[in-house]
C-alpha positions as CSV (number, residue, x, y, z in Angstrom):
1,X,15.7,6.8,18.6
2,X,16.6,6.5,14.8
3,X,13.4,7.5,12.6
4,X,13.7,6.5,9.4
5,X,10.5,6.9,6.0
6,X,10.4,3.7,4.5
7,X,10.1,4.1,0.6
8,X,8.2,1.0,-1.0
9,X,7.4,2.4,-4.5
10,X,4.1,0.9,-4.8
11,X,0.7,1.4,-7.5
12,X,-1.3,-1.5,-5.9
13,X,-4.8,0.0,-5.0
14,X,-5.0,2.7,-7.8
15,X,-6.1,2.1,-11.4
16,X,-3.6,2.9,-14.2
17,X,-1.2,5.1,-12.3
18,X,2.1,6.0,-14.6
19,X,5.1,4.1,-12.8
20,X,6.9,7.9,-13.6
21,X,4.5,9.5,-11.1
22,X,4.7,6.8,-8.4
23,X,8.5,7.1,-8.3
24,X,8.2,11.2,-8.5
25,X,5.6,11.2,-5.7
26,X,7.5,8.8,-3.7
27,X,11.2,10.7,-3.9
28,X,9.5,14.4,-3.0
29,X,8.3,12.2,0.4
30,X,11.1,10.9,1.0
31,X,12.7,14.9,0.1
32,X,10.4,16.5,2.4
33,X,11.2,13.6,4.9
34,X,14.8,14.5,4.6
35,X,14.2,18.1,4.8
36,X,11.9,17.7,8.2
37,X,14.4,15.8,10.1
38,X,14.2,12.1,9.5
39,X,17.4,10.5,10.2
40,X,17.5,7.9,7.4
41,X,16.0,7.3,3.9
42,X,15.3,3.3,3.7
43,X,14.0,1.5,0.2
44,X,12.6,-2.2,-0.2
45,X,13.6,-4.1,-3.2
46,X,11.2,-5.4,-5.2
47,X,10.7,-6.3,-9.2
48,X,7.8,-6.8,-11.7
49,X,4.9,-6.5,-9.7
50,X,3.0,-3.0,-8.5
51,X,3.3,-4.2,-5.2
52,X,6.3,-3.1,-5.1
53,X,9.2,-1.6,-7.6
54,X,12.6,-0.7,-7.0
55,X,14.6,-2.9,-8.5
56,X,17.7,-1.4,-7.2
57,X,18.0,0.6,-3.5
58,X,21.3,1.0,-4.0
59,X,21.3,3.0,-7.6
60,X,18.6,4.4,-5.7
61,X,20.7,5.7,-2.8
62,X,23.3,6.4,-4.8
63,X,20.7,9.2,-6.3
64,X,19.4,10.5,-2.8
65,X,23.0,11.0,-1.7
66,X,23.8,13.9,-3.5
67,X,19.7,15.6,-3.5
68,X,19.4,14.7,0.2
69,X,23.0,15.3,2.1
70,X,22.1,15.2,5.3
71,X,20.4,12.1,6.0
72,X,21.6,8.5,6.2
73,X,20.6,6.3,3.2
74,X,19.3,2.8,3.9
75,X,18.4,-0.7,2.0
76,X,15.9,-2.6,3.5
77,X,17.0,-4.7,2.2
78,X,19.1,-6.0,-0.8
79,X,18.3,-9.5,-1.4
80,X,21.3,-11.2,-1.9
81,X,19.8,-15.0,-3.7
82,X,19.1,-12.3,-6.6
83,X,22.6,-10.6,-6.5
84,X,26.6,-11.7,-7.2
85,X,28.4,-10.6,-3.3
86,X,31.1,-9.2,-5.3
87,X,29.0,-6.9,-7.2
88,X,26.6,-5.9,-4.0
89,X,30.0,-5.0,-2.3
90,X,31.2,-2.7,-4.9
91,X,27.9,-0.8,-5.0
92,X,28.1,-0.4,-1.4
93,X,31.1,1.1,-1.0
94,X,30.2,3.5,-4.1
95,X,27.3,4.4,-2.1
96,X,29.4,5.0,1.2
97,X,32.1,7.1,-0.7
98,X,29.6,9.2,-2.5
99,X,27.5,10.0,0.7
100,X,30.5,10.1,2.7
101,X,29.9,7.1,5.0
102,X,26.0,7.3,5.1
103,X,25.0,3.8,4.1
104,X,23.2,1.7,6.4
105,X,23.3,-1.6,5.0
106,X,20.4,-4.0,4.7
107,X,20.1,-7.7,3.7
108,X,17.6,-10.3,3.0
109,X,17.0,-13.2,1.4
110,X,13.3,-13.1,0.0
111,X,10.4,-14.5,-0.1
112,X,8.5,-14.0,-3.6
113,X,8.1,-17.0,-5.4
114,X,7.3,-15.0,-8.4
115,X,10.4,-13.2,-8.1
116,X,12.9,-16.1,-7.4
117,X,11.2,-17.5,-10.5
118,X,12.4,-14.8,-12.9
119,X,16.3,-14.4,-11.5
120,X,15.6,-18.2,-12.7
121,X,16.8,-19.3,-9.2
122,X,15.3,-21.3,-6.1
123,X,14.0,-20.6,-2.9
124,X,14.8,-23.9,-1.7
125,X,19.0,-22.7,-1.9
126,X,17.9,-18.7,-0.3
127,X,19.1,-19.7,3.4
128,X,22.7,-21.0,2.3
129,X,23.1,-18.1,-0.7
130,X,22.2,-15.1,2.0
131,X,24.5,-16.8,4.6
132,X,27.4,-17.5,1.9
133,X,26.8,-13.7,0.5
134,X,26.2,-11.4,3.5
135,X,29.4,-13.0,5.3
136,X,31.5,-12.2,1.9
137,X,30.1,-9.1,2.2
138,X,30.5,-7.4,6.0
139,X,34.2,-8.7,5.3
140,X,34.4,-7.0,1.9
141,X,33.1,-4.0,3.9
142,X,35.6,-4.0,6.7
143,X,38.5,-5.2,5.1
144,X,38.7,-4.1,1.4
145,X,39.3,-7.6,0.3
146,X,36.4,-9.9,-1.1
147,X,36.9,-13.8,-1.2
148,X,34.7,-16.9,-1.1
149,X,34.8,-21.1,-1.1
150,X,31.5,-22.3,-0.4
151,X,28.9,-24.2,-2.5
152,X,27.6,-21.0,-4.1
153,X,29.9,-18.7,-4.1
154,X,34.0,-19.7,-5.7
155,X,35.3,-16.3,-5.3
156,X,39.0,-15.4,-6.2
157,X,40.2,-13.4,-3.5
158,X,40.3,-10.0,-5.0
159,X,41.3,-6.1,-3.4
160,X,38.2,-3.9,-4.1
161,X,38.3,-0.2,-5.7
162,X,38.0,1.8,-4.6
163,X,38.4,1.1,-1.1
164,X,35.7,1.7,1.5
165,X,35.5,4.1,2.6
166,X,35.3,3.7,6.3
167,X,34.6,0.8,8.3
168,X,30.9,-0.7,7.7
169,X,30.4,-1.9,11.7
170,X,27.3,-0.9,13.2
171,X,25.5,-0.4,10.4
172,X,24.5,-3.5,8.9
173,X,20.6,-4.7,9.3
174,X,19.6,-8.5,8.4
175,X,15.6,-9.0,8.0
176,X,14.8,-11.4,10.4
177,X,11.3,-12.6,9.7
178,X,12.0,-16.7,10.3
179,X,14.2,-18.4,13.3
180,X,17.4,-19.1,11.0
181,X,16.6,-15.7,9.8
182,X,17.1,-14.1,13.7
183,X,20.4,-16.6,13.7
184,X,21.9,-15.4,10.4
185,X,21.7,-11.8,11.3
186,X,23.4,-12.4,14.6
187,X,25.5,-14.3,13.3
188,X,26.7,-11.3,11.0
189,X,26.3,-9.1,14.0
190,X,23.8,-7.4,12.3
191,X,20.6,-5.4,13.3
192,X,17.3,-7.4,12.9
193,X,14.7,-5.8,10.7
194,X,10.7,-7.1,11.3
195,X,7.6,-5.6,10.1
196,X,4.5,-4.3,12.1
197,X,2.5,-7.1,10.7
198,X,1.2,-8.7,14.3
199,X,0.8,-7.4,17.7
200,X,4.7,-7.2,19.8
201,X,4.2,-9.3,21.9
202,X,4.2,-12.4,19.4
203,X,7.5,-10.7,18.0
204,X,9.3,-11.1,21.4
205,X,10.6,-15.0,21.4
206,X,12.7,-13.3,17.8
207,X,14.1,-10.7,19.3
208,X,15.0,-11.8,22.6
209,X,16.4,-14.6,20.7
210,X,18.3,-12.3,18.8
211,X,19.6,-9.9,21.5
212,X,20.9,-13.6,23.6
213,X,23.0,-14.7,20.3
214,X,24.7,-11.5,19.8
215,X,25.7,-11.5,23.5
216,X,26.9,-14.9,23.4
217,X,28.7,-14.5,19.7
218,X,29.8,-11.2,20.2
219,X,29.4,-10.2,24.2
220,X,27.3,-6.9,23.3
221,X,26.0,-4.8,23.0
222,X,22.2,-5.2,22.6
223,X,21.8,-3.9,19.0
224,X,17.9,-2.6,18.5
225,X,16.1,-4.2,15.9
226,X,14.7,-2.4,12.8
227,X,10.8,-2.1,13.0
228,X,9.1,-1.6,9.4
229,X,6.6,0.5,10.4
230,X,3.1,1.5,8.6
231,X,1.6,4.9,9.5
232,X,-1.7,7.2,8.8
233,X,-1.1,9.9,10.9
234,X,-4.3,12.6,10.7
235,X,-5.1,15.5,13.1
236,X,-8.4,14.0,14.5
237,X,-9.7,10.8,15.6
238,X,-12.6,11.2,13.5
239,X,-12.6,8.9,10.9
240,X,-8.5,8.2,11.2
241,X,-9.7,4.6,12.1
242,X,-11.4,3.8,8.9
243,X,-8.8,5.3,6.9
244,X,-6.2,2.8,8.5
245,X,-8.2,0.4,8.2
246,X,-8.8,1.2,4.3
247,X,-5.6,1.5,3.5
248,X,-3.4,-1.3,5.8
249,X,-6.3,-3.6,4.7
250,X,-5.2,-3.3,0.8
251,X,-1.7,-3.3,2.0
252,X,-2.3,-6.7,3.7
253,X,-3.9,-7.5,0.4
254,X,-1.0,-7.2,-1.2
255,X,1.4,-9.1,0.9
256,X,-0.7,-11.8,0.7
257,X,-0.7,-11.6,-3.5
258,X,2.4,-11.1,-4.0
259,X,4.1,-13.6,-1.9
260,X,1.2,-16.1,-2.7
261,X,0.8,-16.3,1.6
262,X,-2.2,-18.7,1.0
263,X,0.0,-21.0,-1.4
264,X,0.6,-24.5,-0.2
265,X,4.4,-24.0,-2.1
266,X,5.8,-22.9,1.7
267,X,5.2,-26.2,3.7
268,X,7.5,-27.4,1.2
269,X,9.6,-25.2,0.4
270,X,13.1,-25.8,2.7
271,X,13.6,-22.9,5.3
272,X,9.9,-21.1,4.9
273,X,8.1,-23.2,7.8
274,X,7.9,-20.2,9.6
275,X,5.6,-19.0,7.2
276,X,3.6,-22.4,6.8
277,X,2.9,-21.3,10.7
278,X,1.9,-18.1,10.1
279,X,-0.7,-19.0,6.8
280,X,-1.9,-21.8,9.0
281,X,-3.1,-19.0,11.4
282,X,-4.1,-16.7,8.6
283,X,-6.7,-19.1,7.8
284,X,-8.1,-19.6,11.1
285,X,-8.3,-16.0,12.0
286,X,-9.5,-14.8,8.1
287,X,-8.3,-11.7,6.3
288,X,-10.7,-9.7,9.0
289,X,-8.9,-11.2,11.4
290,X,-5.5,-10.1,9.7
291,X,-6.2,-6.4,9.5
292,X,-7.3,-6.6,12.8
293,X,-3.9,-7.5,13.9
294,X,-2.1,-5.6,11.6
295,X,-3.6,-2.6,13.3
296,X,-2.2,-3.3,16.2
297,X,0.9,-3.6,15.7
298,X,1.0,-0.3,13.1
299,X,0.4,3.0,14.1
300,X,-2.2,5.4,13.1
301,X,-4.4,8.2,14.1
302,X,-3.6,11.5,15.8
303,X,-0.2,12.1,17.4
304,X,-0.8,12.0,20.8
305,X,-2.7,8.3,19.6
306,X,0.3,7.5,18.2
307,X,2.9,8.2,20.9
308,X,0.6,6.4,22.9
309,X,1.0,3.5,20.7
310,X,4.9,3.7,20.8
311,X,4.9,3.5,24.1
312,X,2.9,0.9,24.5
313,X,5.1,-0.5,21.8
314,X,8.7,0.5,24.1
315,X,7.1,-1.5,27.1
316,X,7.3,-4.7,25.3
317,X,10.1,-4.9,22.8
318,X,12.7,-1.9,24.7
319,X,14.6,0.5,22.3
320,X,13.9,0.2,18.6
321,X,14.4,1.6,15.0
322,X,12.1,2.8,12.6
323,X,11.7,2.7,9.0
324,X,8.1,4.0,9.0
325,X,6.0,4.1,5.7
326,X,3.5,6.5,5.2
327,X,2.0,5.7,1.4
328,X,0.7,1.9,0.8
329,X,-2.3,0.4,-0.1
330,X,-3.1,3.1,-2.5
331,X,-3.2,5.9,0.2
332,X,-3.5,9.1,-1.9
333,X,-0.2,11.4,-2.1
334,X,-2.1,14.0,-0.7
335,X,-2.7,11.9,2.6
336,X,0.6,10.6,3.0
337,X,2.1,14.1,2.7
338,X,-0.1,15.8,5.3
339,X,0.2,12.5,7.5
340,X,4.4,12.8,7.3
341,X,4.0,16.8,7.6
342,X,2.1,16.3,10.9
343,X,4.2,13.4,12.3
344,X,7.4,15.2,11.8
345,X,6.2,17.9,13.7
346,X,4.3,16.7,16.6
347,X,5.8,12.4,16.9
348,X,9.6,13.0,15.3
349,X,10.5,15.6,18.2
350,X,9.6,13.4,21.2
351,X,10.9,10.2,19.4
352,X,13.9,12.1,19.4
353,X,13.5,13.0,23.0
354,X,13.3,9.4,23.9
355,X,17.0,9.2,22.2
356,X,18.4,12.5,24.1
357,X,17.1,11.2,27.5
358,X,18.9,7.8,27.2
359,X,21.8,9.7,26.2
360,X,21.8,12.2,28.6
361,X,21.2,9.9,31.7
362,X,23.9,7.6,30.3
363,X,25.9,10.5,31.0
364,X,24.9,11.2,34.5
């Protein structure tokens, strides 16, 4: 199994924190996560708010491929409504050149109104834009050559340079958070990313979905989705509760300001039913409620606790990914440092393990 730290570059929760320090304190994570044997550095992208604020993943990458050489460099995701395709193809293969074919690339098509409102753009046009852009794209990526006719996008066909550097197959990751979300992604045969926002099984009509299209549009293989995982890991029980609960409660808190989850705008808004659905519930179940499931579907606690929890987590949804975050909410630097200290020792081995087995029986 892939185990990626998830870098959200956050100050929501703490009062008048420097944005200098929250970058600094997020890069030395995501250097000691590097350093203790993660396989991949992912980044959001997010603008204006201190929910969230990288602007740019792929700048950002660009950065940890020469401090951090041997780990794979991720965007989850670049959101392509906010982006021109030929410039988000360049920068990719920039990326992959520099880092010598480390990029894993995400896309999405976003879901801030606030955001869509200052790139002076529209959600109601996000589901055509990311579908125009990300198939521009993967071709770019493969073939060297970007081109584009659709309502959106007139693009010239035109011979990038330089060239990429190697093919970008495999490695491209779609979030997949709506049903024409799970269809785009395999449409692009592209890895699904979710977040551990609800309990699995409620996650499993997606990605079975998503595992049937990709056999049918591509005949295979299964390609594991993405999970966006949220962690407080702590070397008791006593107490770890509480602390998750603190600090996955303000995250939730959050998410539901910053994307306005309590808004009437999304019943209206073309291609966000999905989340109509899911505020509809949020209502009946209260914020409470919310948390509740949120902890559920996270992880936290000691590592054996943990494990347990992946495990659990295996039995439903099969073989995964994981872009796991271990500072939101305003968790203190201090926590998430000993939290991703202790789960690289004691949960990163035996996740590994899980990957060695599968391999190693393959063989047989």
């Amino acid at each position: 199994m892939d185990v990626g730290l998830q870098m959200v570059f956050s100050s929501y929760g703490w009062n008048n924190v420097p944005d200098e320090q929250v970058w600094d304190e997020e890069i030395r994570l995501a250097r000691l996560a590097a350093d203790s044997g993660f396989d991949v550095l992912w980044s959001v992208e997010h603008h204006f708010n201190d929910y969230s604020f990288c602007p740019d993943n792929l700048q950002l990458m660009a950065y940890l491929a020469a401090v951090c050489p041997d780990v794979d460099l991720g965007t989850a995701a670049v959101i392509l409504p906010w982006h021109d395709p030929l410039r988000v193809a360049e920068r990719a293969i920039v990326v992959d050149l520099l880092s010598k074919g480390r990029l894993r690339l995400g896309m999405g098509r976003g879901l801030a109104r606030r955001e869509f409102h200052a790139f002076r753009g529209t959600m109601d046009e996000s589901r055509e834009r990311f579908d125009e852009a990300s198939a521009m794209i993967v071709s770019a990526l493969r073939t060297g050559f970007i081109e584009g006719d659709g309502q959106f996008y007139k693009q010239p066909r035109t011979e990038l340079r330089p060239r990429p550097y190697k093919p970008i197959d495999g490695r491209v990751y779609a979030v997949a958070s709506s049903d024409d979300s799970v269809v785009s992604a395999a449409k692009l045969n592209a890895r699904m990313v979710m977040f551990a926002d609800r309990p699995w099984p409620m996650r499993m009509p997606a990605i079975q979905k998503h595992r049937d299209l990709v056999r049918q549009l591509h005949g295979g293989p299964e390609l594991p989705p993405l999970l966006a995982d949220f962690c407080i890991c702590t070397p008791t029980m006593d107490g770890a509760e509480d602390l998750a609960r603190r600090y996955m409660g303000k995250f939730v808190e959050s998410n539901f300001y910053h994307y306005e989850l309590l808004g009437e705008h999304f019943s209206s808004v073309r291609g966000y039913d999905a989340y109509a659905q899911k505020i509809a519930l949020a209502k009946e179940v209260g914020m409470d409620g919310i948390v509740s499931a949120f902890l559920q579907a996270a992880v936290w606690g000691t590592p054996d606790h943990i494990l347990k929890m992946f495990e659990e987590r295996r039995a439903i949804v099969g073989d995964f990914e994981l872009a796991t975050s271990f500072r939101f909410g305003g968790t203190p630097y201090d926590l998430a440092e000993s939290g991703l200290t202790l789960y690289a020792k004691e949960v990163l081995p035996v996740l590994h393990g899980w990957k060695q087995a599968k391999t190693a029986q393959a063989a047989e």
